[in-house]
C-alpha positions as semicolon CSV with decimal commas, in nm:
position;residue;x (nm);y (nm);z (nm)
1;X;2,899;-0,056;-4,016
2;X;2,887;-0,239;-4,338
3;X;2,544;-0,399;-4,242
4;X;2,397;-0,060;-4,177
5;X;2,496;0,081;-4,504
6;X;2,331;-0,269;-4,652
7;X;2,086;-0,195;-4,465
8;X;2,027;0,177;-4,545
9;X;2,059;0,069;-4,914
10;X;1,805;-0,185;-4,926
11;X;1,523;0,032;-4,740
12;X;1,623;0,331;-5,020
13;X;1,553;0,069;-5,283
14;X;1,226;0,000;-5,111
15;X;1,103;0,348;-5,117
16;X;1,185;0,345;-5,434
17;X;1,088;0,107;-5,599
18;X;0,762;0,099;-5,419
19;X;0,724;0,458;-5,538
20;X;0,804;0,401;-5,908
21;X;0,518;0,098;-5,880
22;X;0,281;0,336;-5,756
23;X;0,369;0,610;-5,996
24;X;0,321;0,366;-6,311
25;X;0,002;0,416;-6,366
26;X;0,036;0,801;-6,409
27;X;0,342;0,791;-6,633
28;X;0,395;1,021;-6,951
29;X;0,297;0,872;-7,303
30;X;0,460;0,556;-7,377
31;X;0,534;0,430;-6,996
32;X;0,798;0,635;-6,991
33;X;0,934;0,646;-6,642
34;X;0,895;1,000;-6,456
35;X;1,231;0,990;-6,370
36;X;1,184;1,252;-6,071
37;X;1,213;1,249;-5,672
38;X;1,384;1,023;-5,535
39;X;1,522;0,719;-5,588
40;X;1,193;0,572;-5,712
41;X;1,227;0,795;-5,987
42;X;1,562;0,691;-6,078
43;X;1,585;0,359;-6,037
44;X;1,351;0,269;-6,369
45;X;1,452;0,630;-6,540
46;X;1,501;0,590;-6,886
47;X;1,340;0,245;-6,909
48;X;1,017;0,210;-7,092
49;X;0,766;-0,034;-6,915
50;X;0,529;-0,251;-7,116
51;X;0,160;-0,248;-6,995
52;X;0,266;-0,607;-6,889
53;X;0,542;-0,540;-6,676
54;X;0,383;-0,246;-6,529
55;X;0,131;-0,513;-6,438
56;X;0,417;-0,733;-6,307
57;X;0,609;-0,445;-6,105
58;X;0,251;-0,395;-5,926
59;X;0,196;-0,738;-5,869
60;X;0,579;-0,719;-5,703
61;X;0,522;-0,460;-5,485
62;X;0,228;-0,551;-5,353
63;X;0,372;-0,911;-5,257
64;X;0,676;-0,729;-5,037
65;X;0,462;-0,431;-4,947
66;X;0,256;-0,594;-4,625
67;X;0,569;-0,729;-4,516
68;X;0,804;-0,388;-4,550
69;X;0,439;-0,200;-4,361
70;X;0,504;-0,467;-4,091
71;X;0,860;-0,419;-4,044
72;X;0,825;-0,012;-4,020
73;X;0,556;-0,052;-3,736
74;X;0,774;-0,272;-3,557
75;X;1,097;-0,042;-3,578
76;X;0,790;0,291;-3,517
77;X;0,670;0,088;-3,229
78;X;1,019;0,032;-3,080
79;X;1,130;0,395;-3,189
80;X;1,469;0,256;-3,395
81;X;1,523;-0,012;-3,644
82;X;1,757;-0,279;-3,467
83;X;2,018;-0,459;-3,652
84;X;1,745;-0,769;-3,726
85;X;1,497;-0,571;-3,839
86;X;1,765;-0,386;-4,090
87;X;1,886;-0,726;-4,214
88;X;1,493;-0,835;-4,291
89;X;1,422;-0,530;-4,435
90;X;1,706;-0,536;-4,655
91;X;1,641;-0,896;-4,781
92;X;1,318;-0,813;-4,877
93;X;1,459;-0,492;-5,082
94;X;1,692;-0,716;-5,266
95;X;1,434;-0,977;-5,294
96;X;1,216;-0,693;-5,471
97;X;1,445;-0,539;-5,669
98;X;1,548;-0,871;-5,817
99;X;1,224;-0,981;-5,885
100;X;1,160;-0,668;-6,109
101;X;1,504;-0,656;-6,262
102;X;1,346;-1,050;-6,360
103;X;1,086;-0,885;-6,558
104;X;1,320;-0,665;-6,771
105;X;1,489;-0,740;-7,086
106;X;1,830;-0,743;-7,121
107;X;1,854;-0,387;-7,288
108;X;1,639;-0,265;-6,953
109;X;1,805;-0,466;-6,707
110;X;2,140;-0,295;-6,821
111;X;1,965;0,028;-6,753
112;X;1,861;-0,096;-6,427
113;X;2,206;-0,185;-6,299
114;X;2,319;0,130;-6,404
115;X;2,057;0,331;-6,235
116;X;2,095;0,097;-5,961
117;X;2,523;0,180;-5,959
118;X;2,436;0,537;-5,944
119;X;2,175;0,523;-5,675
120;X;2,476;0,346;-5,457
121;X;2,722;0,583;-5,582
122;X;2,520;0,886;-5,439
123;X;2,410;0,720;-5,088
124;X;2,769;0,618;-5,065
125;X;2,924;1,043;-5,086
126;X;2,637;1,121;-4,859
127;X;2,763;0,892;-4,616
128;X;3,129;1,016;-4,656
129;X;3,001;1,355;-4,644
130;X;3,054;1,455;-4,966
């Protein structure tokens, strides 16, 4: 049970992070993040990106993306995600999420980890029906 919620964790952090890398380029005025759906949204909301790290969170994303697109088919092809496929697909969330949580300074990294404790905080009372 605790690898699935891992598991469901990591591929919301992968949505969402891929979705706030796609989204930087069509940010407000001063890279401010949009903050909206989903998780993408939330987990860089209130953090201001630098042309440079929005260049770096691209750069991220499109290192884990092929690999995440690859891992989808296979769980589309097989019609549900088994418990290997979860565990890769996880690793590579974390492995992404770390990598841009590298980029930040400490003042936005703080940010991060709180969006981040949030984020877990929700998924968690959806799962306990809350």
């Amino acid at each position: 049970m605790k690898v699935i919620r891992i598991a469901t964790l990591a591929a919301a952090l992968c949505v969402g992070v891929t979705s706030i890398a796609a989204a930087q380029g069509t940010e407000p005025a001063q890279g401010q993040s949009r903050g909206g759906r989903g998780m993408g949204g939330t987990l860089l909301k209130d953090i201001t990106l630098t042309d440079a790290q929005k260049e770096q969170v691209k750069t991220i994303r499109e290192k884990y993306l092929p690999q995440q697109v690859e891992l989808r088919k296979s769980a589309q092809a097989t019609g549900s995600m088994d418990d290997a496929t979860r565990a890769k697909m996880a690793d590579l969330q974390n492995k992404q999420a770390a990598a841009i949580r590298a980029i930040l300074t400490a003042e936005q990294q703080a940010q991060f980890d709180k969006n981040l404790a949030e984020i877990k905080a929700r998924m968690e009372a959806r799962r306990s029906g809350n």
